[in-house]
TIVOVO-47709 format. One record per residue (C-alpha): residue number from 1; residue in one letter; x, y, z. Coordinates in Angstrom, 1 decimal. Layout:
<r NUM; "A"; <X; Y; Z>>
...
% end
This chain:
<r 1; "X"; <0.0; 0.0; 0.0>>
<r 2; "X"; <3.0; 2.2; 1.2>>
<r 3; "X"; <4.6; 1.5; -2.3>>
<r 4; "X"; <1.4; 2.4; -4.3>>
<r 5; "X"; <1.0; 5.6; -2.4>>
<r 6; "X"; <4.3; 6.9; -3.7>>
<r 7; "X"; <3.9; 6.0; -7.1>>
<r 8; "X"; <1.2; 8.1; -7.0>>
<r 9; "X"; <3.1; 10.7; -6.0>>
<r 10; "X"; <5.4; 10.8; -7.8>>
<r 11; "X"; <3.1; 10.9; -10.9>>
<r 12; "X"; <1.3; 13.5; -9.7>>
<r 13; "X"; <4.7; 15.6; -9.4>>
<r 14; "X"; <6.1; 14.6; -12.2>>
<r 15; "X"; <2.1; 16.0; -13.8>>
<r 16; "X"; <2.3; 19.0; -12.3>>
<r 17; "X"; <5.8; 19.6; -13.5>>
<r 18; "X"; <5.3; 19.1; -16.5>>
<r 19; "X"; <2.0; 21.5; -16.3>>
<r 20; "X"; <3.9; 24.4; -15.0>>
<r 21; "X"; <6.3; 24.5; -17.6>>
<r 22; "X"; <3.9; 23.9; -21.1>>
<r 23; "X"; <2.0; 27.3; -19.5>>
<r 24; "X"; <5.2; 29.4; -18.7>>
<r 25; "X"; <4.6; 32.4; -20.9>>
<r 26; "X"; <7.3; 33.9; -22.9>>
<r 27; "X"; <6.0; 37.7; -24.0>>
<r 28; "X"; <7.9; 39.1; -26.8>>
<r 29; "X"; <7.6; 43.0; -27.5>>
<r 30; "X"; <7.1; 44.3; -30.8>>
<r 31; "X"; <9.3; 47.0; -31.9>>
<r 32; "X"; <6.7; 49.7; -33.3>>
<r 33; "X"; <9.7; 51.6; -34.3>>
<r 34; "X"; <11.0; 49.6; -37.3>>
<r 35; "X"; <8.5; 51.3; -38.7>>
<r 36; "X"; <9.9; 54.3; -40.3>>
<r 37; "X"; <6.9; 56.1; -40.6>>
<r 38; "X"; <5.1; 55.5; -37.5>>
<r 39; "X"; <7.0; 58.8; -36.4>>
<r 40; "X"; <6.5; 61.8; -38.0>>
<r 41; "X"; <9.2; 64.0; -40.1>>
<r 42; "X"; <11.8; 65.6; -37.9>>
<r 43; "X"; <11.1; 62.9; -35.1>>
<r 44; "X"; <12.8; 60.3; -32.9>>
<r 45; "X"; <11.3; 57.0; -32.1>>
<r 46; "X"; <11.9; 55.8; -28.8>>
<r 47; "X"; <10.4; 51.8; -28.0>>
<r 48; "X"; <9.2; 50.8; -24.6>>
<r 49; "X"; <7.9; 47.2; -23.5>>
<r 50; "X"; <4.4; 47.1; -24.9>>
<r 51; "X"; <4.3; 50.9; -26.6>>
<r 52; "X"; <6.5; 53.4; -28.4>>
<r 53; "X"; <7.0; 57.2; -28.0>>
<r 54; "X"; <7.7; 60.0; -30.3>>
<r 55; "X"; <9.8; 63.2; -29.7>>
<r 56; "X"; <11.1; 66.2; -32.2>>
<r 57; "X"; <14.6; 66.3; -32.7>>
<r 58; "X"; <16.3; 69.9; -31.8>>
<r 59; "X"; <15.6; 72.8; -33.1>>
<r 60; "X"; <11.5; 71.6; -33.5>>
<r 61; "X"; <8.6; 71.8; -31.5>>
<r 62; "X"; <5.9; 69.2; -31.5>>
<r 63; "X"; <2.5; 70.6; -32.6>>
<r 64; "X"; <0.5; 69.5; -30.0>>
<r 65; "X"; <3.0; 70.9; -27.4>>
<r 66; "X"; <3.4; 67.5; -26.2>>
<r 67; "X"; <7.6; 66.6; -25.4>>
<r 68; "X"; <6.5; 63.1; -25.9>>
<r 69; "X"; <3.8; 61.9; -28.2>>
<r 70; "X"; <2.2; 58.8; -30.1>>
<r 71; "X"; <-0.2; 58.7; -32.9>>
<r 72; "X"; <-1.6; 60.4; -36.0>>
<r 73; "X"; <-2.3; 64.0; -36.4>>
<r 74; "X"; <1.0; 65.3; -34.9>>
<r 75; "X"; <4.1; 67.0; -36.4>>
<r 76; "X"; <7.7; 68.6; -35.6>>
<r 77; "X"; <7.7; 72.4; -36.7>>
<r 78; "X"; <10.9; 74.1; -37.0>>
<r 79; "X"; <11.7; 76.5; -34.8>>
<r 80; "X"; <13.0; 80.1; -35.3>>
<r 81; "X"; <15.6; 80.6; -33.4>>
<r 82; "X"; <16.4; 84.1; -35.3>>
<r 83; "X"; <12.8; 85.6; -34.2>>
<r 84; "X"; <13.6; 84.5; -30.2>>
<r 85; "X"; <14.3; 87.6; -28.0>>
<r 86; "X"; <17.0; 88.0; -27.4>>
<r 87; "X"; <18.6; 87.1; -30.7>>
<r 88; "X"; <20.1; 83.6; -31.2>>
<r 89; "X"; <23.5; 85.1; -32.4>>
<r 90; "X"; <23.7; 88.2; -30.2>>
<r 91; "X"; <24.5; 91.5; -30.5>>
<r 92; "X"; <26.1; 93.0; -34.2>>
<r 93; "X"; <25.4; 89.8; -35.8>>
<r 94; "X"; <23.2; 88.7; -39.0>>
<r 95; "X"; <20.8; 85.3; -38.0>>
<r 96; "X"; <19.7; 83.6; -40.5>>
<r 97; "X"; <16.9; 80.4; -40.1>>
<r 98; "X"; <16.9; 77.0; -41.3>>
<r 99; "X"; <15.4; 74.2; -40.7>>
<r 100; "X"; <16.0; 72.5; -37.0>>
<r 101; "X"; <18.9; 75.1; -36.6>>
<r 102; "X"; <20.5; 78.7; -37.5>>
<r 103; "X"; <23.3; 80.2; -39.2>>
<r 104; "X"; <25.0; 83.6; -37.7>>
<r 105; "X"; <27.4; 86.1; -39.7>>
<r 106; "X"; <28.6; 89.6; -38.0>>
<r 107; "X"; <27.6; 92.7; -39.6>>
<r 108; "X"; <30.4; 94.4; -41.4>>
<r 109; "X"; <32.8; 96.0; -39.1>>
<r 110; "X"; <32.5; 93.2; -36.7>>
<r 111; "X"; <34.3; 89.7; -36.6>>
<r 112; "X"; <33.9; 86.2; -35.1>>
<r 113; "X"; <36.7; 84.0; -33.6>>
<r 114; "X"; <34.2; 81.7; -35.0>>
<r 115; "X"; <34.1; 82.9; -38.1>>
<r 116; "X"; <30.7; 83.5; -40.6>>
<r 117; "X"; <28.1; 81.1; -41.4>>
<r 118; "X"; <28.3; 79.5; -37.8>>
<r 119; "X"; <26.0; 77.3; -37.5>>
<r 120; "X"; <24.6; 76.1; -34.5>>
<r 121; "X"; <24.8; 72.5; -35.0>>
<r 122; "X"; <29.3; 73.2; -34.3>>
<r 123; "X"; <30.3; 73.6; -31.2>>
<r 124; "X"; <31.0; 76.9; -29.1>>
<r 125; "X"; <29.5; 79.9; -29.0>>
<r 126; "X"; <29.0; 82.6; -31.9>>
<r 127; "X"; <29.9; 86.1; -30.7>>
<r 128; "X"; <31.1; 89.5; -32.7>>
<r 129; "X"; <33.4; 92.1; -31.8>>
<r 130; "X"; <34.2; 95.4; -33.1>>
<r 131; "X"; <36.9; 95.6; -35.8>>
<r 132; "X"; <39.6; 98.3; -35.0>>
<r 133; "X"; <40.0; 99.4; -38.7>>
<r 134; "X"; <42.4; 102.1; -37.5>>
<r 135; "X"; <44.8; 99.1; -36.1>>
<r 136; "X"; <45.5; 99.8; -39.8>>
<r 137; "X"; <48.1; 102.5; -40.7>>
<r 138; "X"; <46.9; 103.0; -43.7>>
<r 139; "X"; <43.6; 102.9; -44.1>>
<r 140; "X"; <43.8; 107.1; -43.2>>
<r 141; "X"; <46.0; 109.0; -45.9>>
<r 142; "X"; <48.9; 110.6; -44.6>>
<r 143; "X"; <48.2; 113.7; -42.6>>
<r 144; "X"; <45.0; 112.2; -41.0>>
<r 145; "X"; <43.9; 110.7; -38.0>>
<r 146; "X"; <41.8; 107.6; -37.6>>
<r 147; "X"; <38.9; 107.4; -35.3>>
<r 148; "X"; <37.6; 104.1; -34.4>>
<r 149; "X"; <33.9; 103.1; -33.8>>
<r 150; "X"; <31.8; 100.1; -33.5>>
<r 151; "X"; <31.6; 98.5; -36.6>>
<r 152; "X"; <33.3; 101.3; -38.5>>
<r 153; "X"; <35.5; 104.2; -38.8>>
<r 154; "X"; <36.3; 107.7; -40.1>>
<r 155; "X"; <39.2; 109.7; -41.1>>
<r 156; "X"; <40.0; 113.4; -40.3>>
<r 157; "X"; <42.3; 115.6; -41.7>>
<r 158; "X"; <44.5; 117.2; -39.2>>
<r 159; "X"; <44.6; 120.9; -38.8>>
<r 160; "X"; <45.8; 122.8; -41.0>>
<r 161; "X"; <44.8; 120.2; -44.1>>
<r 162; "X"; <41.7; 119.6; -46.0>>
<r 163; "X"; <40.3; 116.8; -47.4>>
<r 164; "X"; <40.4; 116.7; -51.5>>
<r 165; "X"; <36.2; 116.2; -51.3>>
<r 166; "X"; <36.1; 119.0; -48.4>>
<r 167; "X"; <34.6; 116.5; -46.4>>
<r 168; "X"; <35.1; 117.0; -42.9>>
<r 169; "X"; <35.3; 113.2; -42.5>>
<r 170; "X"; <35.7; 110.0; -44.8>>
<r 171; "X"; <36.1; 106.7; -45.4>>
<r 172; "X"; <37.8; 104.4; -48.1>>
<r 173; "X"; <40.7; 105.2; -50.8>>
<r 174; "X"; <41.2; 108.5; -52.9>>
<r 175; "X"; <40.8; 111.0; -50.3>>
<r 176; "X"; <43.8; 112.7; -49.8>>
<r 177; "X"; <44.8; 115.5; -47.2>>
<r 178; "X"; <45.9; 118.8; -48.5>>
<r 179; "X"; <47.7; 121.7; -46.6>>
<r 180; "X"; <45.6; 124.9; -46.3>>
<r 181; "X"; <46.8; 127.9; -47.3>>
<r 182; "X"; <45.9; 129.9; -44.0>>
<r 183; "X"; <47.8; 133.3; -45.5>>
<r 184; "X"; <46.1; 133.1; -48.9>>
<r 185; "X"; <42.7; 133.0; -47.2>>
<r 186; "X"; <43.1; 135.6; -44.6>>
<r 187; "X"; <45.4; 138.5; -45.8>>
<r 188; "X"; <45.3; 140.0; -42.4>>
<r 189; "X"; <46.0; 136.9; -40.2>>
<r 190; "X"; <49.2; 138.1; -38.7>>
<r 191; "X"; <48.2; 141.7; -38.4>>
<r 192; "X"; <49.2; 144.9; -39.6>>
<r 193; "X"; <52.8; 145.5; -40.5>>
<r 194; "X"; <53.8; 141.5; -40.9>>
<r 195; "X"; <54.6; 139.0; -42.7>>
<r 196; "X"; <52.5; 136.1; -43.0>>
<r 197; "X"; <54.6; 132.6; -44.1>>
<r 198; "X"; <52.1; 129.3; -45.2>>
<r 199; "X"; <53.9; 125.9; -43.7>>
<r 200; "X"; <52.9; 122.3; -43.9>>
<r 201; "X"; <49.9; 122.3; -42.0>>
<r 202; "X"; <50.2; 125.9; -40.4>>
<r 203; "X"; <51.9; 129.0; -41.1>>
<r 204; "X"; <54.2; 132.0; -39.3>>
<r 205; "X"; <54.5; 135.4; -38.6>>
<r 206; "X"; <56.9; 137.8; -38.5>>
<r 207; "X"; <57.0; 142.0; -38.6>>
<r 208; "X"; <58.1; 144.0; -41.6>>
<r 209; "X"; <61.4; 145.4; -42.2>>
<r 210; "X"; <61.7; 148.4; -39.4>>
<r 211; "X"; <58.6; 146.6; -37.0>>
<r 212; "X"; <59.2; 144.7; -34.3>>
<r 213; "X"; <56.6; 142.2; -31.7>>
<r 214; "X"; <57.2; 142.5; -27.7>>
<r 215; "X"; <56.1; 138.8; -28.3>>
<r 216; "X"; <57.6; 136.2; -30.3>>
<r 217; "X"; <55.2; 134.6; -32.7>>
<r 218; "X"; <53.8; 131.2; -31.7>>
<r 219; "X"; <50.8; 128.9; -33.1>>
<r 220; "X"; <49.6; 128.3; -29.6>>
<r 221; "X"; <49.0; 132.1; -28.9>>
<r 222; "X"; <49.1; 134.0; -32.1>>
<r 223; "X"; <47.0; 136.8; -30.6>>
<r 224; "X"; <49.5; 138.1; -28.9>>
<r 225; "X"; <51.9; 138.6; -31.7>>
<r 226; "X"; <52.2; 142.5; -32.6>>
<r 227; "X"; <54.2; 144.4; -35.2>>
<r 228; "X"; <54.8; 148.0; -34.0>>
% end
């Protein structure tokens, strides 16, 4: 009887056994994301046990306003970065949209360590500083000075010259600086009884034969120079 029982057991473990593991279930997840379209444009697919999210890649914005998102009806817009305040490329710069990023140039006068056409898919950061044009000796003819400013320049003849245009400032090639005559345009500069001399860029006074000044001529204080 003792042996019978265990035989009986033994079948009913070895039953049971074999029940447990025919009904052990073995889930497999689909992979919604070999599907190339179930994402729309601009997107990234992202698969999770069971489901599947979408998201826009940078530089677009879902239309629902959704970071994550599943099913028909949504898309990625393209941002523009160029319209955002403040400006994507900062301050003396040229932004230019495209799509899912930007492009940046610096106004003329200004330069990059960059460079132009950054785009914002490189690395670093675009930023534009002031060109000092008058760095250059030569961009002033001779007898000028040079007078920086952001993003440009001007040149100024010094005293005693004018410029060939008879601007008072000026920019670029072809402008020369010419000495003024100061005698020829005032007869009277150095008073009565003297002589009035032109020089490069100024002139000098002295008296007549059988006149004499208290004060010797100089350009700083010609008022006080006298012939009596």
């Amino acid at each position: 009887m003792r042996n019978l029982s265990l035989l009986l057991l033994w079948g009913c473990c070895g039953l049971c056994s074999s029940h447990f593991f025919s009904t052990e279930s073995t889930t497999t997840d689909v992979n919604e994301c070999e599907d190339t379209t179930i994402c729309p444009s601009f997107a990234i697919c992202t698969n999770t046990m069971h489901s599947y999210y979408c998201t826009c890649k940078q530089g677009f914005l879902p239309s629902n306003g959704l970071t994550q998102f599943r099913g028909p009806g949504v898309t990625c817009e393209d941002t523009d970065e160029c319209s955002q305040n403040p400006q994507a490329c900062g301050p003396s710069s040229i932004c230019r949209n495209l799509p899912g990023r930007y492009k940046c140039s610096c106004l003329p006068g200004f330069s990059s360590p960059t460079g132009n056409d950054w785009t914002s898919v490189k690395l670093g950061r675009f930023s534009c500083k002031d060109v000092d044009e008058c760095a250059d000796i030569r961009i002033c003819p001779e007898h000028a000075t040079c007078n920086n400013r952001p993003g440009s320049y001007s040149c100024v003849c010094n005293q005693g010259f004018a410029s060939s245009s008879g601007n008072t400032s000026f920019q670029g090639s072809g402008e020369t600086c010419e000495d003024v005559d100061e005698c020829a345009r005032n007869s009277t500069l150095c008073g009565l009884n003297s002589i009035c001399t032109n020089t490069l860029g100024g002139y000098h006074c002295s008296c007549l034969p059988g006149f004499f000044s208290p004060v010797v001529w100089t350009p700083d204080k010609p008022e006080d120079f006298r012939c009596t």
